[in-house]
C-alpha positions in Angstrom: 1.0 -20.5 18.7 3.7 -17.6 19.0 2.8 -16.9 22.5 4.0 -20.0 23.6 7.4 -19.9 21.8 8.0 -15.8 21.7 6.1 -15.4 24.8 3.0 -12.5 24.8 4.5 -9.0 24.0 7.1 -10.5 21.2 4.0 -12.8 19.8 2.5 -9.0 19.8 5.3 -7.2 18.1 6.0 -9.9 15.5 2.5 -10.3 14.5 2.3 -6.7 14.2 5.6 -6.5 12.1 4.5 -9.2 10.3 1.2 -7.4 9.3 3.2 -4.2 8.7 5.3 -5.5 6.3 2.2 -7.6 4.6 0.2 -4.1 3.9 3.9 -2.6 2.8 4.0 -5.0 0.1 1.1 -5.7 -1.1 -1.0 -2.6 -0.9 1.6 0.7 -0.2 4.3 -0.6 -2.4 2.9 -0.8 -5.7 0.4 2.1 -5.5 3.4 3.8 -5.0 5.1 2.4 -7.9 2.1 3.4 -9.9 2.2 7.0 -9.2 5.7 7.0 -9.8 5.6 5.8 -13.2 2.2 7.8 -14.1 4.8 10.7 -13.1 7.6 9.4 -14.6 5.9 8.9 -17.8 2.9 11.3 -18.5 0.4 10.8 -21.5 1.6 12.3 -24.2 -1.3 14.8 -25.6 -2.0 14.6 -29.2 -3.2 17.4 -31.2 -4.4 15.4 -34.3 -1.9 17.3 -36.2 0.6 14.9 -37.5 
């Protein structure tokens, strides 16, 4: 359906951006955000001495 409006190599390059930006946000983005607040924060070891 692009093709006909974009024309075949933009149809190609917006489909691909388009898919770029979908794994971006929902895969990369928040297993980076995870790792940054398992860093950010670490578990707090407890001794049993309170």
């Amino acid at each position: 359906m692009a093709e006909v409006v974009l024309g075949n190599w933009l149809a190609i390059v917006f489909g691909a951006a388009a898919a770029l930006a979908t794994c971006w946000l929902w895969l990369l983005q928040p297993i980076i955000d995870l790792r940054r607040q398992a860093t950010a924060n670490p578990p707090q070891a407890t001794d049993g001495a309170d």
